[in-house]
C-alpha positions as CSV (number, residue, x, y, z in Angstrom):
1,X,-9.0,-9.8,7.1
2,X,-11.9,-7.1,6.2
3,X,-13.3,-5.3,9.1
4,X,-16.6,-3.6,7.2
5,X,-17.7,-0.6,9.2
6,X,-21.2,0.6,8.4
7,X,-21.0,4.3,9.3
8,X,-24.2,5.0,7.5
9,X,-23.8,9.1,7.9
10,X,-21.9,9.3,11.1
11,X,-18.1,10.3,11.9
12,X,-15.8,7.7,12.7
13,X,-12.1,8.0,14.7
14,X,-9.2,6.2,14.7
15,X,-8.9,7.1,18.5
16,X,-5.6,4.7,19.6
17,X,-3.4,2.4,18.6
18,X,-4.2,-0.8,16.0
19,X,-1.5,-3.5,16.3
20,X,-1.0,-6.9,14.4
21,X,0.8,-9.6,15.1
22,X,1.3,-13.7,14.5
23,X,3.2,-13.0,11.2
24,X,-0.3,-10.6,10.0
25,X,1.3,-7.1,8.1
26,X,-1.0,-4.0,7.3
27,X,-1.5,-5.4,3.7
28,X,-3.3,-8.2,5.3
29,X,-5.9,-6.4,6.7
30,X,-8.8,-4.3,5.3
31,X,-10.6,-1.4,7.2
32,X,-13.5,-0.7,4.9
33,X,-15.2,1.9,5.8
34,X,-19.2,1.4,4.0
35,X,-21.1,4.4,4.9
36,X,-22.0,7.3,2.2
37,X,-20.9,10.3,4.4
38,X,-19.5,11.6,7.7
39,X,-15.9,12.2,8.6
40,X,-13.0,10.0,9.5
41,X,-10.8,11.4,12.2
42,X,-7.6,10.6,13.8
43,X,-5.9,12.5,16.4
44,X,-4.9,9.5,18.4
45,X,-2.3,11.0,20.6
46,X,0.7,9.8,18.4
47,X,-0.3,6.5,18.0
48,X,0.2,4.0,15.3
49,X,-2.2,2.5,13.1
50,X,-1.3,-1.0,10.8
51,X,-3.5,-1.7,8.0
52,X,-5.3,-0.8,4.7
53,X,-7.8,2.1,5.4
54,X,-10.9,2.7,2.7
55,X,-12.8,5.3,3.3
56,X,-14.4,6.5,-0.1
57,X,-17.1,8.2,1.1
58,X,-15.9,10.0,4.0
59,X,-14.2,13.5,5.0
60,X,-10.8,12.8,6.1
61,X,-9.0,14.4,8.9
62,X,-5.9,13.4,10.0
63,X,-3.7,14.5,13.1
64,X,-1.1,13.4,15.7
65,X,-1.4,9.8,14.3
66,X,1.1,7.5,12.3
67,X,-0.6,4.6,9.9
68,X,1.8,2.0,8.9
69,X,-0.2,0.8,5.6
70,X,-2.1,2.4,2.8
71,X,-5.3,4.6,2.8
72,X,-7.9,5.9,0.2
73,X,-10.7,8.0,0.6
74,X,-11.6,11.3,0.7
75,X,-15.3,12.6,-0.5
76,X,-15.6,14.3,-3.7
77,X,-15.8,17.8,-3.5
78,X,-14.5,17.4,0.5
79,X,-11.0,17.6,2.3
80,X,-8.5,15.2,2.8
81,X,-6.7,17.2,5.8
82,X,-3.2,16.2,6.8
83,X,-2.2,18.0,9.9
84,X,0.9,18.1,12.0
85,X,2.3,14.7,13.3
86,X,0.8,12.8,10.7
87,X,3.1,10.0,9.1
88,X,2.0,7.5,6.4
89,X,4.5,4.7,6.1
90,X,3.2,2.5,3.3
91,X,4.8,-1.3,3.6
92,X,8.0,-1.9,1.0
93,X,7.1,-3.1,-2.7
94,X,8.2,-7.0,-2.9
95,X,9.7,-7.9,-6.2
96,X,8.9,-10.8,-7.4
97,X,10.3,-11.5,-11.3
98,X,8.0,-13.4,-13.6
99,X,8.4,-16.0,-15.4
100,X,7.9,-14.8,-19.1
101,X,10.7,-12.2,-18.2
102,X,13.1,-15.0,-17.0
103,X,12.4,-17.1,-20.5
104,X,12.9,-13.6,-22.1
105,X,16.3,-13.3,-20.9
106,X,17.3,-17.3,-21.8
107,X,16.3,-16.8,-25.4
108,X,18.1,-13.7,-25.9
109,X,21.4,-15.5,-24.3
110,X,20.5,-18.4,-26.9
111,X,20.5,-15.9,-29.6
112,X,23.8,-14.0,-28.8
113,X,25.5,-16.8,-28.7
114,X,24.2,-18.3,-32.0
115,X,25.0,-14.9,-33.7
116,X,28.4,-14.6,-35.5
117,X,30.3,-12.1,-34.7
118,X,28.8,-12.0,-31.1
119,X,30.7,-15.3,-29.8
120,X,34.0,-15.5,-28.9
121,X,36.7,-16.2,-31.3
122,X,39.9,-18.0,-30.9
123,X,43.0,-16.6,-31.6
124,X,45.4,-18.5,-34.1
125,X,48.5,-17.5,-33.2
């Protein structure tokens, strides 16, 4: 889900909590934040945020509030403030191994076993 928010040139606040549920995680949803200036605040009174947060364009000011998720922004030439009781907890990396590396790994067991020297040998006793 994207939720574009045309600021234009005003401030915006994440003022409370932002929860998800029916199986949605923060990576599945996008606040895009579209405007060319302003600040984005967030002194929510310790609550939690979920989701991706873009705000590119914007001053950022964060306080008292948790975001469970990712977020970019910060103006050029502006601050990205992080004050106390801020926590970012960005969502755990899934693995996923690819394909070409699984092939990878057959053909090298193909070629150690076809090497001599690398199989091994029986014993004659």
């Amino acid at each position: 889900m994207v939720f574009n928010i045309n600021n234009g040139t005003s401030n915006k606040a994440l003022g409370g909590p932002i929860s998800l549920s029916g199986g949605i995680t923060s990576d599945h949803v996008l606040f895009n934040f579209t405007g060319t200036s302003g600040d984005l605040g967030a002194s929510a009174g310790g609550a939690t945020v979920n989701g991706v947060f873009l705000a590119p364009n914007m001053k950022v000011n964060l306080d008292n509030v948790t975001i469970n998720g990712r977020l970019f922004g910060g103006r050029t030439n502006q601050d990205f403030q992080i004050v106390s009781g801020f926590q970012l907890n960005r969502p755990a990396a899934v693995v996923v191994p690819e394909p070409a590396g699984r092939l990878l790994l057959a053909i090298g067991g193909l070629v150690a076993m076809s090497v001599p020297g690398l199989r091994a040998r029986k014993r004659v006793s």
